[in-house]
C-alpha positions in Angstrom: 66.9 -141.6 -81.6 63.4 -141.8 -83.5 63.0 -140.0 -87.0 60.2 -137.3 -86.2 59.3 -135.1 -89.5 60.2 -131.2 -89.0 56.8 -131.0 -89.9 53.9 -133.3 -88.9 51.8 -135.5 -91.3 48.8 -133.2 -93.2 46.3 -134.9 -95.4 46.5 -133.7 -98.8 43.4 -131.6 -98.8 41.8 -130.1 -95.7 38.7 -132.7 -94.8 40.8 -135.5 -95.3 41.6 -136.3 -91.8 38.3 -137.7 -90.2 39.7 -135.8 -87.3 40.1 -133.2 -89.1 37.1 -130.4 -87.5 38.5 -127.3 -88.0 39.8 -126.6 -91.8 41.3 -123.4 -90.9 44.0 -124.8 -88.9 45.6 -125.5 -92.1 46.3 -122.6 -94.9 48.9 -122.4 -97.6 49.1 -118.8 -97.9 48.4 -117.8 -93.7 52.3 -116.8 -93.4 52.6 -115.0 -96.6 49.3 -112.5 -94.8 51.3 -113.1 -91.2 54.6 -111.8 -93.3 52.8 -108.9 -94.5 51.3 -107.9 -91.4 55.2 -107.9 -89.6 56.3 -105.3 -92.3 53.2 -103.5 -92.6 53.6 -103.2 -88.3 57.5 -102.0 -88.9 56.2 -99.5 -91.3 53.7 -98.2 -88.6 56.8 -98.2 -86.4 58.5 -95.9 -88.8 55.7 -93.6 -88.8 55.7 -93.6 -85.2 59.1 -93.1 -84.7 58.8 -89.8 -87.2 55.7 -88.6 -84.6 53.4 -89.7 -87.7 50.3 -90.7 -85.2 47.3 -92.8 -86.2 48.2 -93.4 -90.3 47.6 -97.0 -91.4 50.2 -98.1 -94.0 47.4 -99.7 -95.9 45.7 -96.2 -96.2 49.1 -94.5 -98.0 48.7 -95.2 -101.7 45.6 -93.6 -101.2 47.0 -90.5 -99.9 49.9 -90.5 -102.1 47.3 -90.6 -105.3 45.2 -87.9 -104.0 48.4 -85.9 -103.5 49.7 -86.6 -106.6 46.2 -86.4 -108.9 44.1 -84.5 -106.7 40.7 -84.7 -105.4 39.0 -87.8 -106.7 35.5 -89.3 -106.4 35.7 -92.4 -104.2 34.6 -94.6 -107.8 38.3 -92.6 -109.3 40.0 -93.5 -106.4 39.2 -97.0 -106.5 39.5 -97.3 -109.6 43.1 -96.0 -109.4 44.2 -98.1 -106.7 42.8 -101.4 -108.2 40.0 -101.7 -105.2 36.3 -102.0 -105.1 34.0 -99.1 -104.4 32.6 -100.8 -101.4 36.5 -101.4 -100.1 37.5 -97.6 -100.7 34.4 -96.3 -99.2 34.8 -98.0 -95.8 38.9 -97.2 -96.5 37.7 -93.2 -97.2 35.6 -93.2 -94.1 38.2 -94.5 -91.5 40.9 -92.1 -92.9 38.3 -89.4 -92.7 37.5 -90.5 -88.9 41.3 -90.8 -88.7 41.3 -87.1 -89.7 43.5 -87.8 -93.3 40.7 -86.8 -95.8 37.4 -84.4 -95.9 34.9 -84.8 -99.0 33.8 -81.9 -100.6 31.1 -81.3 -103.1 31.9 -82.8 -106.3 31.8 -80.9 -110.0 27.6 -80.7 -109.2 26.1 -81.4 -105.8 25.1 -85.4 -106.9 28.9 -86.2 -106.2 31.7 -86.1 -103.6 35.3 -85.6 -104.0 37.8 -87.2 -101.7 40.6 -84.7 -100.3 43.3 -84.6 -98.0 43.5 -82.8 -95.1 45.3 -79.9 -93.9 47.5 -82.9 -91.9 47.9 -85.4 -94.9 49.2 -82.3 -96.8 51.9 -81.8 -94.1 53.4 -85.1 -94.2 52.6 -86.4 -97.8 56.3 -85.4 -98.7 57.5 -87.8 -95.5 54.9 -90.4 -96.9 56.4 -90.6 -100.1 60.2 -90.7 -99.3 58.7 -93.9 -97.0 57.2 -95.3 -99.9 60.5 -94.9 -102.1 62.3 -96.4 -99.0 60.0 -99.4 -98.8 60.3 -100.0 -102.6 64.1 -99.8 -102.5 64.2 -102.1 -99.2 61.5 -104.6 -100.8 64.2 -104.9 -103.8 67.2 -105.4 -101.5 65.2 -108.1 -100.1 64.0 -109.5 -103.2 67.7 -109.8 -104.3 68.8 -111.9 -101.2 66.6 -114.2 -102.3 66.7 -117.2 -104.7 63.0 -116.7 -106.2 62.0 -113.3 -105.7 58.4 -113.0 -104.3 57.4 -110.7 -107.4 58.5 -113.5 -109.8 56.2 -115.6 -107.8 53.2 -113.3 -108.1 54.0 -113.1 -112.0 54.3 -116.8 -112.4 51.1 -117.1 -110.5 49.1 -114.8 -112.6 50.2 -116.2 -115.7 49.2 -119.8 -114.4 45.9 -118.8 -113.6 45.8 -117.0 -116.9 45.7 -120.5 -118.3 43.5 -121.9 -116.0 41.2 -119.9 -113.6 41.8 -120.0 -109.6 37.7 -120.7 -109.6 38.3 -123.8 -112.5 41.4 -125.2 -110.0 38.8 -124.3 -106.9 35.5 -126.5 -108.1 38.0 -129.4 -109.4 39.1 -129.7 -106.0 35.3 -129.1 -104.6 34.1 -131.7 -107.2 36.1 -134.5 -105.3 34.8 -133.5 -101.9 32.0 -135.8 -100.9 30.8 -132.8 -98.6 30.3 -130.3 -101.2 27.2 -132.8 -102.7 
């Protein structure tokens, strides 16, 4: 019987490996966006299972803050959910083409105001008992485990507190021949 690793040899940095000619094939962080894609996909399932047709679970918050606060220019709304202008306007115009928001005219014609829909109205009490569900499932989860994933994000932030993920990004860069 030979010893073979559960996991094969990587070099420690991609570019390492003279072989090495794609750098993607190698990421860190790929299964945490892979995890979160599988639950976003069983939340979808959950809408779809409640007859909830063609909502996006990424697109929720958004409705649940323009149920909550109202209509909202799409600079409030972003600024609300922690996302760029340029993010929430393409966001606003799929849920519009989805048929979840309208815009209306703003306090004077120069603006817009982000609304829900007729349809978003109708299910926004549904989409918040899922949110409370997902919350309350996320800390079941969190408490099967030995390090929960939001102590993580906290320790993270605080590490990068004391030293930028740029700084830690151009250290690494500065030892790469092929970033001369």
């Amino acid at each position: 019987m030979t010893d073979t690793p559960a996991h094969p040899a990587t070099p420690e940095r991609p570019g390492d490996d003279p072989g090495d000619s794609d750098p993607t094939e190698q990421s860190l962080w790929r299964p945490l966006r892979l995890l979160q894609a599988a639950m976003d996909a069983d939340i979808g399932q959950v809408y779809a299972e409640r007859r909830i047709e063609g909502l996006k679970p990424s697109w929720v918050m958004e409705l649940l803050r323009l149920h909550a606060r109202g209509p909202m220019t799409i600079a409030e709304l972003a600024e609300s959910v922690q996302r760029t202008h340029s993010a929430l306007s393409q966001k606003v115009a799929a849920m519009r083409k989805a048929g979840w928001v309208r815009t209306v005219v703003g306090d004077d014609a120069r603006t817009r105001k982000v609304t829900l829909t007729d349809r978003a109205e109708e299910v926004a009490g549904r989409l918040a008992a899922e949110w409370a569900a997902t919350e309350a499932a996320l800390a079941a989860l969190e408490a099967e485990l030995p390090y929960p994933l939001s102590r993580v994000v906290t320790d993270i932030e605080e590490a990068l507190a004391r030293r930028s993920f740029h700084d830690r990004i151009t250290e690494q860069l500065a030892k790469s021949p092929a970033w001369d």
